[in-house]
N, C-alpha and C positions, 0 to 999 in steps of 0.2 A: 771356270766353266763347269755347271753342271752335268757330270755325264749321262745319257738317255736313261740308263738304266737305276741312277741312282731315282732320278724324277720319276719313272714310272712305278718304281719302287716305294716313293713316299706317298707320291698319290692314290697308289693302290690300299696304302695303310690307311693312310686319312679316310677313304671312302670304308673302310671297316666298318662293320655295326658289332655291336660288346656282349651284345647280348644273343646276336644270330640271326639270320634270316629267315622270319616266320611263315606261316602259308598265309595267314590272314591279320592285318592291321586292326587295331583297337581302336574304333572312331569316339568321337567325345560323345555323339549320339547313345551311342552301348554304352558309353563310361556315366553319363548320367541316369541314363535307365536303373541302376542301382542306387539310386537316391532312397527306394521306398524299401531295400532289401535290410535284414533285419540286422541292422549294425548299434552294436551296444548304445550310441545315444537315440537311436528311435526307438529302440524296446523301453529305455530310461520313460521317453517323453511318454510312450505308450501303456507305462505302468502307470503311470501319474493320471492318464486318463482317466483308466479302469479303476484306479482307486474312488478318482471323484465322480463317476458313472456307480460306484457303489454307494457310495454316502448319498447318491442322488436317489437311490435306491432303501437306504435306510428310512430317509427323511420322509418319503412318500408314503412309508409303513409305520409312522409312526399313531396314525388312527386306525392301522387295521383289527379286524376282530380275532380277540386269541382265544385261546380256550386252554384251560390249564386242569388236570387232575389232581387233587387232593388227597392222601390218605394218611388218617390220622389215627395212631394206635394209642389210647389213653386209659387209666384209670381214673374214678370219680367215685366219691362219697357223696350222698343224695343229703340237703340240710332237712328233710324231714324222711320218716320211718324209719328204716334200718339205717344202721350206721357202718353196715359193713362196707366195704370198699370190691366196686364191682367193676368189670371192664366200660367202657363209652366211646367205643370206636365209630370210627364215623368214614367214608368215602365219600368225594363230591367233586362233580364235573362243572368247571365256572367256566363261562364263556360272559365278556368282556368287551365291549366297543366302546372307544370315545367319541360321545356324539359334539360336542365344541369344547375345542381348551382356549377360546379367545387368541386364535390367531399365530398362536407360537407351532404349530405341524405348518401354515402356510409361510411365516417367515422364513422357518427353518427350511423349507423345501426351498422359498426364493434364494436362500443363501449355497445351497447343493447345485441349483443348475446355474449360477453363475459361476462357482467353481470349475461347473465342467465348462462352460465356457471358454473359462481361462485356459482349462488343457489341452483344450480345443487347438486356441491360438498357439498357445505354444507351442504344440507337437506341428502345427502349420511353419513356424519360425524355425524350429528342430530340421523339419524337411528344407528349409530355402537354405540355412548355414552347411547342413549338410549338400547341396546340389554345389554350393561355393568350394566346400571345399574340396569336394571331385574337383572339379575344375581347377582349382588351384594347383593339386598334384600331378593333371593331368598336363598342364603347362612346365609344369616341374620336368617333368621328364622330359621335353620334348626341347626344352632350354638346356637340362642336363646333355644329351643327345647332340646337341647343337657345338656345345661347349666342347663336348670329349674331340668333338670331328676338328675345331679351329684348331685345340691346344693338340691334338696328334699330328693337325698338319705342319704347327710350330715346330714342332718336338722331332718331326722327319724333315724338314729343312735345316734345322740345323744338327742332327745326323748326317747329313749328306756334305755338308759345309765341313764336320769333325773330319769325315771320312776321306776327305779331300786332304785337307791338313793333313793327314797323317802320313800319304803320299810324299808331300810335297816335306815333308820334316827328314822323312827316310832319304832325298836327296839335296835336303842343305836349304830347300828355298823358303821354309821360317823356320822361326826358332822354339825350343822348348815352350816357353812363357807368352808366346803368342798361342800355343796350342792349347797350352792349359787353359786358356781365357775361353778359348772354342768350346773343351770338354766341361767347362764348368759351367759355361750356357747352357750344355746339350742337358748336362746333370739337370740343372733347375726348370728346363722344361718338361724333361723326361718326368718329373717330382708334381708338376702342373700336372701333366697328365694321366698320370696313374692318381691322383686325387679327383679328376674328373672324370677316372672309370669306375671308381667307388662312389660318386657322388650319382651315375645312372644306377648302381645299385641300393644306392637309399633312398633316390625318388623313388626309383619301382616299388620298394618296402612299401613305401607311403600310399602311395595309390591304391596298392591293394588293398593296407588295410581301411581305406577310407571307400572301395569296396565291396568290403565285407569280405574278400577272398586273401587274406592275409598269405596262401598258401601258392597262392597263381601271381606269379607275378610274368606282366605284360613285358613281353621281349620288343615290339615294334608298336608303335602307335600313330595313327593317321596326322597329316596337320589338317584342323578346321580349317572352313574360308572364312568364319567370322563374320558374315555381312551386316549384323546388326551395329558392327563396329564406327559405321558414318549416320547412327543415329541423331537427327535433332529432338531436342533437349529443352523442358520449358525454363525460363528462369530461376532463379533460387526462392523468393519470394511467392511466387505462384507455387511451385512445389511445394512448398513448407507445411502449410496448412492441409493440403493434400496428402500426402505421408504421413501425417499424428494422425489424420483420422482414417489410414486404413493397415496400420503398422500392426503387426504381429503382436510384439510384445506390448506396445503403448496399450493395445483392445483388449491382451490381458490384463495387464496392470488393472485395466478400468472395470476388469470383470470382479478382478478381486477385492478391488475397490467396494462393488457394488454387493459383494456376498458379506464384508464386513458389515457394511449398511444393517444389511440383512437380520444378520445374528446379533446387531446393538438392539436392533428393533424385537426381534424374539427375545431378548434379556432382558427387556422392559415391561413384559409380561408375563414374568415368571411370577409375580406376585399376583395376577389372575387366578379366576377360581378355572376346574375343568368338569364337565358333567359328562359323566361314565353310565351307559347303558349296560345288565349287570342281567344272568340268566344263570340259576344255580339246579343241578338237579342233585342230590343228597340220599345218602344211604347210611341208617342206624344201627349200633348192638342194643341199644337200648331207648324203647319206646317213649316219647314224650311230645304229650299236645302243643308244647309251645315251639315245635319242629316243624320244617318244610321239610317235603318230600323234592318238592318245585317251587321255585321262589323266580319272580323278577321283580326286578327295579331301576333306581334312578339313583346315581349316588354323587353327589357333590363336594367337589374338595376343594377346598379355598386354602392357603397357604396364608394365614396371621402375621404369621414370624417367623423369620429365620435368618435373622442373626444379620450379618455383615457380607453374607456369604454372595448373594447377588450384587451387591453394591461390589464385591470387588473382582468380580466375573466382569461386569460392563465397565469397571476401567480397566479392567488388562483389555478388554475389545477396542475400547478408546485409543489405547494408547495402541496396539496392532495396525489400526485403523490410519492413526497419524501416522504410522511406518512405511505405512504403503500408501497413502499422501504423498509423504517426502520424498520414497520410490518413486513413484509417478512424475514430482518434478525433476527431479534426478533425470530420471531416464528421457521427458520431452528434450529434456537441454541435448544430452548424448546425441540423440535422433538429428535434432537439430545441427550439431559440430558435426555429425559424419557426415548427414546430408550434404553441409555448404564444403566440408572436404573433400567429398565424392566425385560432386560437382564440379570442382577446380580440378581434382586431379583430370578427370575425364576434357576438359577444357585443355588444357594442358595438353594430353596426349594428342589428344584431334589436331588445335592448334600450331604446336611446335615441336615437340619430340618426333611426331610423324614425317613433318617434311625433312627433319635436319637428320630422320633415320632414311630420306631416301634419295635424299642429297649426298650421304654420305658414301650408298650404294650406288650412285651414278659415276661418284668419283673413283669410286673403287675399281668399278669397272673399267673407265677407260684408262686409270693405273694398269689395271690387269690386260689389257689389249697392248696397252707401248710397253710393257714387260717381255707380254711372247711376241712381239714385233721385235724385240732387242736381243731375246733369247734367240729367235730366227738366226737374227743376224749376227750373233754370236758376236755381242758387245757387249752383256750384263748378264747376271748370275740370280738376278735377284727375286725369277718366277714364281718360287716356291712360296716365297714370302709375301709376293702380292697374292698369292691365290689363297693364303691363310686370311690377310688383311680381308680380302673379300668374304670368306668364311665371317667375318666377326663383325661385320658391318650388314651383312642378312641376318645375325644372333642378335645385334643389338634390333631390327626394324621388326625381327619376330616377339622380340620382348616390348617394344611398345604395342604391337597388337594383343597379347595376351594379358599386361595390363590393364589392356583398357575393355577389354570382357570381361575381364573381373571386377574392376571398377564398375560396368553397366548390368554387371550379376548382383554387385552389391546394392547400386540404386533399384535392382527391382527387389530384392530384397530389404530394403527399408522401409520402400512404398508397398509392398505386401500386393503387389498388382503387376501382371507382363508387361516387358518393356513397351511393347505395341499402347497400350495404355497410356502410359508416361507421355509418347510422340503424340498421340491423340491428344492430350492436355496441352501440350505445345504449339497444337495447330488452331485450339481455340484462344489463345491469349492475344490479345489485342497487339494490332501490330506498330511498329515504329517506336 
């Protein structure tokens, strides 16, 4: 028999929290709100922006007007009169606009803003992995949490079972090696245990630094209700084609895709001429009629020849261009297999893991009702243990529901569109 005191004693440990009781829970709402805080891979995605926001910037100045000063400290011998050798200094203010280089500033600019395009999507795909993996952590903890409370209430039943034995050895009624068998369960849960109070300290690590507050770690955390969890869901087939065309990555792929385009087509008129509008104002040490004080013109430069040097510009672009081609199919296939994974596992949870996690909790329970009906009655011993058993059969129905949020975090994260979206596709698909 258990004595009152040993069971209010385990119970009381079991209901511990590890970390301490906070004044205020950490709901997943606040935990995701940190999606946009400035965590080393959105600064990553965010630099990559501003770089291609500057090349977009480059590109657009490529026909602006510059203006450059000149000064030139020279000696010259005249070939007629004196032959002495005299200064010929000159200063001069050139200002410079390209009025048409045939189309290579407008390629070039089309191949800069679909670059930024791309960083666009991606710093967009940056934010949904990151919103995932909050969430991830944040399940983490809440599983760890869940985990420490079954294996301490293991860990204190059979404590109470040792503590018993020990009695009952000090007057003859087991033996040595029955005891040991007790204390070496007690051992290996006790080992359980204290690996699941380190394991809510490395979720917590994780959460934090996922974000951003590597230094605050969350002592208590709310459980969601999850309602988006009895989403309907359009078929695989119907999704498919739905997903490639509004996927993060896929629309960058296709951006960079299209800035290759871009830069084959400006490489192919490198061998165009460019006409240069040209305004010089000029200052002499030494006077001569065949000088401008003021000059303008028109200047035309056509490129004849030069070598091998463009021809092997446009096939490194060629062959970049087949690269991210071959990316592109690569990555449809990927989208593809997670897609029809996503899908099943999310099927799956709804379907079966759900009922047989509350099936398992029904049974548990009325275990746990003819337990403390026998406890009452002072015919079994074995309270402690169904009330841990029931601990771990709400661990497992709480781990299929956080499952399957991340499973339905990850399907909106493929389709690049809120789940509300997703259900709306599913209400228009033909029925039967």
């Amino acid at each position: 028999m258990i004595h009152p005191r040993h069971l209010f004693a385990a119970t009381m440990l079991a209901g511990a929290v590890a970390m301490g009781v906070p004044a205020h829970a950490l709901t997943l709402a606040e935990a995701l709100a940190a999606v946009d805080a400035q965590h080393p891979d959105l600064r990553t995605a965010q630099a990559d922006l501003a770089a291609a926001q500057a090349d977009e910037q480059a590109a657009a100045a490529r026909r602006d007007l510059t203006v450059s000063f000149e000064g030139i400290l020279r000696q010259g011998r005249p070939t007629v009169g004196s032959d002495a050798w005299s200064a010929d200094n000159s200063a001069r203010i050139v200002a410079r606009k390209n009025v048409y280089d045939f189309s290579r500033t407008e390629y070039s600019l089309g191949a800069a803003r679909a670059e930024v395009n791309a960083r666009e999507d991606a710093l967009l795909d940056t934010r949904d992995q990151r919103r995932l993996n909050i969430m991830s952590r944040y399940f983490d903890v809440l599983l760890a949490d869940q985990q420490y409370a079954a294996d301490n209430e293991f860990m204190a039943v059979a404590y109470v079972a040792m503590d018993n034995a020990r009695d009952r050895v000090k007057v003859g009624q087991m033996s040595r090696p029955d005891f040991a068998i007790l204390e070496a369960r007690y051992q290996d849960l006790r080992e359980k245990r204290n690996a699941s109070l380190a394991q809510q300290r490395i979720t917590r690590a994780l959460l934090a630094n996922a974000l951003n507050r590597p230094d605050v770690l969350a002592s208590d955390l709310e459980d969601p209700k999850l309602p988006n969890n009895n989403a309907k869901l359009p078929e695989y087939e119907t999704l498919l084609p739905w997903v490639l065309a509004h996927n993060h990555l896929m629309l960058a792929q296709l951006q960079l895709l299209a800035a290759a385009q871009q830069r084959l087509a400006g490489l192919r008129h490198e061998t165009s001429p460019s006409l240069d509008a040209e305004m010089v104002a000029a200052d002499y040490s030494r006077t001569s009629i065949t000088r401008d004080s003021v000059s303008a013109g028109l200047i035309l430069s056509w490129p004849l020849y030069q070598g091998r040097r463009v021809d092997a510009r446009i096939a490194r672009e060629q062959a970049q261009f087949q690269k991210l081609q071959a990316g592109a199919d690569k990555l449809r296939m990927q989208i593809a297999q997670s897609l029809l994974e996503t899908l099943l596992e999310i099927q799956q949870l709804q379907g079966s893991s759900r009922p047989a996690a509350e099936e398992q909790i029904k049974y548990r329970d009325v275990a746990l009702d003819r337990s403390r009906a026998d406890y009452e009655l002072e015919l079994k011993t074995n309270l402690g243990d169904s009330m841990a058993q029931t601990l771990v059969a709400s661990l497992r129905a709480r781990r299929v529901e956080y499952r399957l949020a991340l499973a339905l975090a990850r399907l909106e994260a493929l389709a690049g569109k809120p789940l509300a979206d997703i259900v709306a596709l599913a209400d228009k698909q033909p029925k039967g």
